[in-house]
C-alpha positions in Angstrom: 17.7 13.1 14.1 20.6 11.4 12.5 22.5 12.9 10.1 24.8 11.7 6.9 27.1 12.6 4.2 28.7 10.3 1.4 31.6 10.8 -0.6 31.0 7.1 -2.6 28.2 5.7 -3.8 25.5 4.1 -1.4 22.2 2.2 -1.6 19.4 1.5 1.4 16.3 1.1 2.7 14.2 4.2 4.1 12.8 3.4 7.3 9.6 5.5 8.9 10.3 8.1 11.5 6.8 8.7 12.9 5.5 9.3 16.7 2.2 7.5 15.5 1.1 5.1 13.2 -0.6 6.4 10.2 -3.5 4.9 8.3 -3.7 4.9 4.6 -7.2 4.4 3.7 -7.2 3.0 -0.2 -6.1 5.7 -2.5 -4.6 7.7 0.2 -1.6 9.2 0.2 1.1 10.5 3.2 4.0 12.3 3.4 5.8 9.8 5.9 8.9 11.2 7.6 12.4 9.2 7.5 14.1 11.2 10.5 16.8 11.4 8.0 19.3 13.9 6.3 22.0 13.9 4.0 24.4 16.3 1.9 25.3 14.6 -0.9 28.0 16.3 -3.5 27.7 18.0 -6.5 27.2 15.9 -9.6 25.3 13.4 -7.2 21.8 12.5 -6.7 19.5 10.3 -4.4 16.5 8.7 -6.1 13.3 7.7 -4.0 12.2 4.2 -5.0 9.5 1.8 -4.0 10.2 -1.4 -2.0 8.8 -4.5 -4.1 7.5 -6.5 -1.4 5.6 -3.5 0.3 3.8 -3.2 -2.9 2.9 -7.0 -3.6 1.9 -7.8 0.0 -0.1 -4.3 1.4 -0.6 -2.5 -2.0 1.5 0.2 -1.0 3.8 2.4 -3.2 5.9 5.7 -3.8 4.2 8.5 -5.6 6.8 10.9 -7.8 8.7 7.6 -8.1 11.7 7.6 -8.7 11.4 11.1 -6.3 14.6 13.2 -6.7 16.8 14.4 -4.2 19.1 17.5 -5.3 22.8 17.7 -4.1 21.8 21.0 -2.6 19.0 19.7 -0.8 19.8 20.1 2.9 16.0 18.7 4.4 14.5 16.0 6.3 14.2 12.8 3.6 10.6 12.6 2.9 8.2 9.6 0.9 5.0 10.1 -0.5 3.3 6.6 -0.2 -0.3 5.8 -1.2 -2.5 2.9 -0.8 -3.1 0.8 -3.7 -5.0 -1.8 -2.2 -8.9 -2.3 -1.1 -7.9 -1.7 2.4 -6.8 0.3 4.8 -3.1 -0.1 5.5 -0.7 1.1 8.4 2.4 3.0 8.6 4.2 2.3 11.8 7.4 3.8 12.8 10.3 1.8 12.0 8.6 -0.2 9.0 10.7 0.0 5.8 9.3 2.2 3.6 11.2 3.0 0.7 14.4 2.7 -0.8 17.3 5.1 -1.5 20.0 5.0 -4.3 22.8 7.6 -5.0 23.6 7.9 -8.5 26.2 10.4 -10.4 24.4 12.0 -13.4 26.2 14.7 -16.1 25.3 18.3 -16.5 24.5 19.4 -20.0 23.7 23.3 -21.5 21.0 23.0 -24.1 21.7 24.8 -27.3 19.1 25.9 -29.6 19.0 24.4 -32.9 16.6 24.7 -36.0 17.0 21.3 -36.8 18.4 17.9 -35.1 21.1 15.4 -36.2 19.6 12.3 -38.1 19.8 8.9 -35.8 18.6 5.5 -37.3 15.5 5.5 -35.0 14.2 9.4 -36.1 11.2 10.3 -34.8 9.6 6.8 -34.2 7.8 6.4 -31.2 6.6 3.7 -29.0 7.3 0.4 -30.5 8.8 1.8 -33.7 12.0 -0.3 -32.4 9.9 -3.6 -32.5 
């Protein structure tokens, strides 16, 4: 099973790494294997996203989307997809089935307050911004 590591950026597509097709009856969901692995450094992150035309065409998306992948994480890349549609849909190895994207993100430490700073949007919720 290939194997990768990154010191830029990157974006691609996940492809399936199965011996045999899978079926995903409607509302069914699969853990479908990607035969790949990556170390990515600290302060890094991939996100798991769906593929647009998989889900238009066959109905098919990515649970836990966008799905997280931790800079510590040394496993096989995984995709929970599940069947939208009124059909039965298949999974055959090699068929794109996701997409990756690395992304840099900050670490914070929370501090306990007893009361927060005052922003022009307070505590409006959805559609309080118009």
């Amino acid at each position: 099973m290939p194997a990768y590591q990154t010191s830029g950026s990157a974006g691609m597509d996940l492809y399936a790494f199965i011996s045999d097709d899978i079926i995903l009856e409607p509302m069914q969901r699969s853990l479908i294997s990607t035969g790949l692995f990556i170390a990515l450094p600290p302060g890094v992150e991939a996100q798991i996203r769906p593929r647009s035309g998989l889900a238009i065409k066959q109905g098919i998306t990515c649970l836990n989307t966008p799905g997280t992948i931790d800079s510590d994480y040394r496993g096989e890349i995984k995709v929970i997809l599940i069947n939208l549609s009124n059909e039965k849909q298949i999974v055959r190895n090699g068929d794109r089935i996701a997409q990756m994207v690395i992304s840099r993100y900050e670490s914070i430490r929370w501090e306990k307050v007893d009361v927060l700073d005052e922003s022009q949007r307070g505590a409006g919720g959805f559609g309080s911004t118009g």
